[in-house]
C-alpha positions in Angstrom: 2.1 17.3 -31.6 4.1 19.4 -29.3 2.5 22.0 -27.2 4.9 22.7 -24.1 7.8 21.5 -22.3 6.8 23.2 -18.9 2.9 24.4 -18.1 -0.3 24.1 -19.4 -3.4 25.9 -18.6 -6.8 24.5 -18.0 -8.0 26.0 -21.4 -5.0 24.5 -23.5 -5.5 21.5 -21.8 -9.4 21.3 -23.0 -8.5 22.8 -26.4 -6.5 19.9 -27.2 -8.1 16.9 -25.3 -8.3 14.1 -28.0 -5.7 15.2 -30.1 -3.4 12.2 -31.8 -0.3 11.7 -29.8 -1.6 13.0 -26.2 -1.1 11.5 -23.1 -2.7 12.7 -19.8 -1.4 11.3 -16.6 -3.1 11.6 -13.0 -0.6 11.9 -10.7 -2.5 12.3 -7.0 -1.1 11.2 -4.3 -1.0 11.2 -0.8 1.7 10.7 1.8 -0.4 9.7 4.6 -3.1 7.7 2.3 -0.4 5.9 -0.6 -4.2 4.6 -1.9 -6.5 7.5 -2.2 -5.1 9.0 -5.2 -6.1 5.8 -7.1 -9.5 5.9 -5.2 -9.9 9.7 -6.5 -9.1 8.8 -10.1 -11.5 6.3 -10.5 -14.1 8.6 -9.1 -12.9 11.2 -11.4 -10.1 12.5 -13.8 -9.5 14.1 -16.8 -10.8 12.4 -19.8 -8.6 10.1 -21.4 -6.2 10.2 -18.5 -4.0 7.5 -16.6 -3.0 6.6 -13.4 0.5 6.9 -11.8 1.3 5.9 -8.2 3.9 7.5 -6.9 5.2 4.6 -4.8 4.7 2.0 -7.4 5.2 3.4 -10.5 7.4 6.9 -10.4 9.7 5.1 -7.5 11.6 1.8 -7.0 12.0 -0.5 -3.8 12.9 1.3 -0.3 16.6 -0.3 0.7 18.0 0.1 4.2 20.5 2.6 2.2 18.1 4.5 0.4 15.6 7.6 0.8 12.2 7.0 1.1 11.2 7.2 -2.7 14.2 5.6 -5.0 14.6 6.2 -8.6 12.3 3.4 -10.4 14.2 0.6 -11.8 15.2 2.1 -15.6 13.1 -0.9 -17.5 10.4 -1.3 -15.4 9.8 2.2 -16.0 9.9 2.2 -19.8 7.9 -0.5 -19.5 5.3 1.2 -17.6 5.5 4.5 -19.9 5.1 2.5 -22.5 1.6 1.1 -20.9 0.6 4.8 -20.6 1.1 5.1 -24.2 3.7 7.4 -24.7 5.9 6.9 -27.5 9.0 9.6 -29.1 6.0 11.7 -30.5 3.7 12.1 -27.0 3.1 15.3 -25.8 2.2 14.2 -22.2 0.6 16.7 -19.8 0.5 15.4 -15.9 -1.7 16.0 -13.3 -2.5 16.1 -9.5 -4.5 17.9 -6.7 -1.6 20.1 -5.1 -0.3 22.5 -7.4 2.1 19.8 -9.5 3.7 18.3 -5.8 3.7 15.4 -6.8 3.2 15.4 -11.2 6.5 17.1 -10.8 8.4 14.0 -10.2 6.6 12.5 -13.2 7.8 15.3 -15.2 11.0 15.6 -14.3 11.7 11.7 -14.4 10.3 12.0 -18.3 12.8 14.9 -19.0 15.6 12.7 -17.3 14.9 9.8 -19.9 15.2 12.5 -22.9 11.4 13.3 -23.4 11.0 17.0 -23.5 7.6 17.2 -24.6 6.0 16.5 -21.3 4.1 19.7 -19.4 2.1 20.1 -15.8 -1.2 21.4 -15.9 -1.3 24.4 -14.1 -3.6 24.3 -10.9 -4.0 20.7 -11.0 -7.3 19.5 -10.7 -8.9 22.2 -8.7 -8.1 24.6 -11.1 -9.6 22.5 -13.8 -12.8 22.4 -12.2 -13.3 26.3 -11.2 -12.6 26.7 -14.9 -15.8 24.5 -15.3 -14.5 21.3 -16.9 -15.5 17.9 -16.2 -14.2 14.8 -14.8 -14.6 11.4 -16.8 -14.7 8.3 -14.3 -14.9 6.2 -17.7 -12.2 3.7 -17.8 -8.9 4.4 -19.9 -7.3 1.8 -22.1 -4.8 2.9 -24.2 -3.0 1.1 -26.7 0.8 0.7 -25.7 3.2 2.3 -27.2 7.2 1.7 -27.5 8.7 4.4 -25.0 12.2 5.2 -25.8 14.7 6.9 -23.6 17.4 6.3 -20.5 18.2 8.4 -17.6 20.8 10.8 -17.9 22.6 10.5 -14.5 23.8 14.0 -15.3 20.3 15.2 -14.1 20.9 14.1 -10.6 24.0 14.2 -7.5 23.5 10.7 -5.0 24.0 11.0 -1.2 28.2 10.2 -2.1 28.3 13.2 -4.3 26.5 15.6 -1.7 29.0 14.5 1.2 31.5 15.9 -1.1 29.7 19.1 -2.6 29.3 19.9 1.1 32.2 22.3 1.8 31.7 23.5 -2.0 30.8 26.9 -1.5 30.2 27.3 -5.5 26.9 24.8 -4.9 23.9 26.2 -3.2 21.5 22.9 -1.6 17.6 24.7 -1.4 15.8 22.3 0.7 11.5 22.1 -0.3 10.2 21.6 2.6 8.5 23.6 4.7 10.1 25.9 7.0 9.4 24.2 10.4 10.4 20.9 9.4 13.8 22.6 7.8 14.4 24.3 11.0 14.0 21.0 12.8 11.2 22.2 14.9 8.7 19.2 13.7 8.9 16.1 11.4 6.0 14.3 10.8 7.2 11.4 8.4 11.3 11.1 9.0 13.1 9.8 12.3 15.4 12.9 12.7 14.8 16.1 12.4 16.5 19.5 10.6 18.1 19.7 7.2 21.6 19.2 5.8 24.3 21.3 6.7 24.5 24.7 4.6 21.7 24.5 2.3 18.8 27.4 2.1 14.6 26.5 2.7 12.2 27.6 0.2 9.4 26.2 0.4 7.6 24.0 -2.3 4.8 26.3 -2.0 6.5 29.8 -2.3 6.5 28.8 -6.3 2.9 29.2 -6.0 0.3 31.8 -6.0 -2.9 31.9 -3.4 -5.0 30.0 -6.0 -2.3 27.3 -6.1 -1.2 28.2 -9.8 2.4 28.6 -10.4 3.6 32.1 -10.2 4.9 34.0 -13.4 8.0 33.5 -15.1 9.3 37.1 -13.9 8.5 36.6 -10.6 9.9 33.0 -10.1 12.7 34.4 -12.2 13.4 37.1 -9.6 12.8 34.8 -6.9 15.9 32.1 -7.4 17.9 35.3 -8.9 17.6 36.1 -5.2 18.6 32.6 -3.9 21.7 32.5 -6.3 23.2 35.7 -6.0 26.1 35.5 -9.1 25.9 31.5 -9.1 24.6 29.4 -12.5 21.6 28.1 -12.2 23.9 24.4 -12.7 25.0 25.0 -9.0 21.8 24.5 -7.3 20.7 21.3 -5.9 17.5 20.7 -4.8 16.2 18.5 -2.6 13.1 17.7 0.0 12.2 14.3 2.4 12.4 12.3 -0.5 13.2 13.5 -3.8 9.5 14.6 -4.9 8.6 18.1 -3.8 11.8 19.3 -4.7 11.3 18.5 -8.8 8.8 21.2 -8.0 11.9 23.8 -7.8 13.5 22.6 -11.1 10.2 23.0 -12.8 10.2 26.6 -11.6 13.5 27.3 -12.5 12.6 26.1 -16.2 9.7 28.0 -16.5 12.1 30.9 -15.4 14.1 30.2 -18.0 17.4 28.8 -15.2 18.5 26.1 -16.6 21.2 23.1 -15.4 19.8 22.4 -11.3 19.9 18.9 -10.1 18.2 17.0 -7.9 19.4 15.1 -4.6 17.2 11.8 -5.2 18.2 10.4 -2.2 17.2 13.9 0.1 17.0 14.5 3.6 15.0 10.5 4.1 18.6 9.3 2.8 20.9 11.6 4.2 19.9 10.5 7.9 20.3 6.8 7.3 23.8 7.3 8.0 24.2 8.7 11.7 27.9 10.0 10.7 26.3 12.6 8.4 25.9 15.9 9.5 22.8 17.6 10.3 22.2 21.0 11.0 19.1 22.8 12.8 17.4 26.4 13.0 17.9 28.6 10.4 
């Protein structure tokens, strides 16, 4: 069963709950609370979904090197996918609370290890339940499946590859995050304050309507045409505080139809570990 590589609304969603080969994947989270999006799950998800933690199970061990959410080790990760269920034939839709924030990273991270059949559900939960659906709190056990795949390091530039795309005026670097934290003005999670040297803020949240669904094709379309002037699309890099927002952008290209950005795992939490980098403030 394939249904999308990209979004799914609500109704699809519904249409196709218990369908052979789907996988549904709760991805909530919270920056400030790392344990209320397991908390919310188990008072309610979609039925038949699972629960991924950001911190545990999309992200490895923080190093004194790296950014605040690392790239999860390659077989614990399998392993883990494999635990959700999803095998070569999954169609996986992901979920969370904030307009796919944080079920980006899940679907980009599946797209990285060579499954294309993985989608976000548009709106999240809250869009699920003003269309009227239900949440199940019943507990999920699936049976494990044998996930196949390895990350393509081609999806992704480290903090060594950034220092040198820096004077590169052929890359553009759009930084997630919102506006007063690029211009330095506030930082509520990171030590230091501002943004790297060159790169361009949009916000996360400019991808999304009012109602927190993703805006259409044309107008995201128009919206990086903007941003890249007569660039590819394969000369942005994205990046946020630590890797997770930004996926949001490369979901938005897709969906676009602007193929070939990358993302800076390590992001701006990485980038300031190392006081002889750069920083830059304002706008």
């Amino acid at each position: 069963m394939r249904l999308s590589t990209t979004i799914l609304s609500p109704r699809q969603v519904y249409s196709h709950l218990g369908d052979y080969g789907l996988v549904i994947v709760d991805c909530r989270f919270e920056l400030s609370d790392p344990d209320w999006g397991l908390l919310e799950y188990q008072k309610g998800h979609l039925p038949g979904a699972v629960y991924a933690d950001l911190n545990k199970d999309l992200s490895g061990p923080i190093t004194p090197t790296s950014g605040r959410h690392p790239l999860p080790d390659p077989e614990k990760f399998i392993q883990k996918a494999g635990e959700w269920g999803i095998n070569s034939r999954s169609q996986v839709i992901v979920y969370d609370q904030d307009g796919g924030a944080y079920a980006s990273r899940l679907w980009w991270l599946l797209r990285t290890y060579g499954h294309e059949a993985v989608a976000v559900l548009d709106g999240g939960i809250p869009a699920w339940l003003e269309a009227g659906y239900t949440l199940s709190s019943q507990k999920v056990s699936l049976k494990p499946a044998e996930f196949e795949g390895y990350p393509d390091p081609n999806q992704w530039v480290t903090t060594a590859e950034m220092e040198l795309l820096l004077n590169d005026p052929s890359f553009i670097f759009i930084d997630a995050r919102a506006s007063e934290r690029f211009r330095g003005e506030v930082e509520p999670i990171d030590r230091i304050a501002g943004h790297i040297p060159g790169a361009v803020n949009r916000p996360y949240t400019e991808n999304l309507s009012s109602d927190g669904m993703l805006l259409l094709k044309e107008q995201l379309h128009q919206a990086f045409d903007d941003l890249l002037g007569k660039l590819s699309p394969d000369r942005i890099v994205t990046y946020c505080g630590s890797g997770v927002t930004s996926c949001h952008h490369l979901l938005a290209m897709e969906i676009a139809g602007l193929y070939g950005a990358k993302l800076y795992v390590g992001s701006w939490s990485e980038w300031i570990r190392d006081p002889s980098r750069p920083i830059a403030t304002g706008d």
